[in-house]
C-alpha positions as CSV (number, residue, x, y, z in Angstrom):
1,X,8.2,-28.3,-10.8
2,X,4.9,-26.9,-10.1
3,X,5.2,-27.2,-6.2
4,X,8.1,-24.1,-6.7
5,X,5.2,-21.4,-8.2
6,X,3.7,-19.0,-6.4
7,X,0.6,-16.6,-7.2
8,X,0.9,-13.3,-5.7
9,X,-1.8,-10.9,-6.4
10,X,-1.6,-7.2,-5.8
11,X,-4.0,-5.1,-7.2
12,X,-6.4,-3.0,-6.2
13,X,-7.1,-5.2,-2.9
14,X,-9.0,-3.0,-0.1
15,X,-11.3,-4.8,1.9
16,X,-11.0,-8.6,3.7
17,X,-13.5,-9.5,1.0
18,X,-11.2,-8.8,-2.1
19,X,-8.2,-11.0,-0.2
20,X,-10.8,-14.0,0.3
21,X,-12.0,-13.5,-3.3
22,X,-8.7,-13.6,-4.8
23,X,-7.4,-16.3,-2.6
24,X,-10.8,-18.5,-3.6
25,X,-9.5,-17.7,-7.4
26,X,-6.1,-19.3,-6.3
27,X,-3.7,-16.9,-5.0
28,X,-0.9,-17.8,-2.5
29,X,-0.5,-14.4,-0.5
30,X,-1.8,-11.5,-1.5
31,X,-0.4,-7.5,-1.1
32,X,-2.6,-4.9,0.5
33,X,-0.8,-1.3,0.3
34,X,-3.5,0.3,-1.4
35,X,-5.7,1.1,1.4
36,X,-2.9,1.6,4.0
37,X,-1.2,4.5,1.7
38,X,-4.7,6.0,1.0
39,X,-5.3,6.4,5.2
40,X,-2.3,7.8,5.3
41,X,-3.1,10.4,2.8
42,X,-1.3,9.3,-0.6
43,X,-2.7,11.4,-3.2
44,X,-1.7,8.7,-6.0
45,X,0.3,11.3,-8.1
46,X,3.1,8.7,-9.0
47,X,5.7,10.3,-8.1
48,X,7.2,7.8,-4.8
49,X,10.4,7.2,-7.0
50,X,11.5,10.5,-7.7
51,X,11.0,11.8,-4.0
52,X,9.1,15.2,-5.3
53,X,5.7,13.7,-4.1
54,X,3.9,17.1,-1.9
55,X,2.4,14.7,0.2
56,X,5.7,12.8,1.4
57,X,4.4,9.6,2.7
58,X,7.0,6.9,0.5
59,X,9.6,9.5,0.2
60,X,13.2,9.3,1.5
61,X,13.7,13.0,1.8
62,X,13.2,14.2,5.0
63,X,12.0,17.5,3.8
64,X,9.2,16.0,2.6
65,X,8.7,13.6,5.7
66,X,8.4,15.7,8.3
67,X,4.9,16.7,7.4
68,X,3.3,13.6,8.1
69,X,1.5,13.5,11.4
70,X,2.1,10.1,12.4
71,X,-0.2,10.4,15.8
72,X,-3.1,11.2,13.8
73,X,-2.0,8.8,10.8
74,X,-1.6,6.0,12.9
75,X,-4.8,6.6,14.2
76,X,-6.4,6.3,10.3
77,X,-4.6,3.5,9.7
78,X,-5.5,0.9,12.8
C-alpha cells in the first residue's frame, strides 16, 4: 500500500538547494513555479483566478496578456 504514496512538495522552493533539501527530507518530485512567475514579473497579488491581475502573466484574458514582453521575459527566465 505504501509503494502507491507519493510526497510532492511545493512551497516556497527557489534555488537547486531548497529542491535537494526537501528531496533529502523525502520528497518524491518537487514544484518550482515560484521563482519562474517572479522573473516573469508576478506581483503576487492573488488574483490569477479571477483574470483582473494588472500584471497578466497566469491570466486567460488576452487584454491583460498582451503586455507581457516575452523576448525580454524569456530572457529573465533562462
Amino acid at each position: 500500500m505504501l509503494d502507491n504514496i507519493r510526497l510532492i512538495a511545493a512551497e516556497k522552493i527557489v534555488t537547486a538547494f531548497h529542491v535537494l533539501r526537501t528531496i533529502a527530507l523525502g520528497a518524491d518530485l518537487c514544484n518550482m513555479a515560484r521563482p519562474m512567475m517572479m522573473a516573469l514579473g508576478c506581483i503576487q497579488a492573488r488574483r490569477c483566478n479571477t483574470n483582473t491581475c494588472r500584471v497578466g502573466i497566469a491570466t486567460q484574458n488576452p487584454s491583460l496578456s498582451k503586455g507581457i514582453d516575452v523576448k525580454d521575459k524569456a530572457a529573465r527566465v533562462a
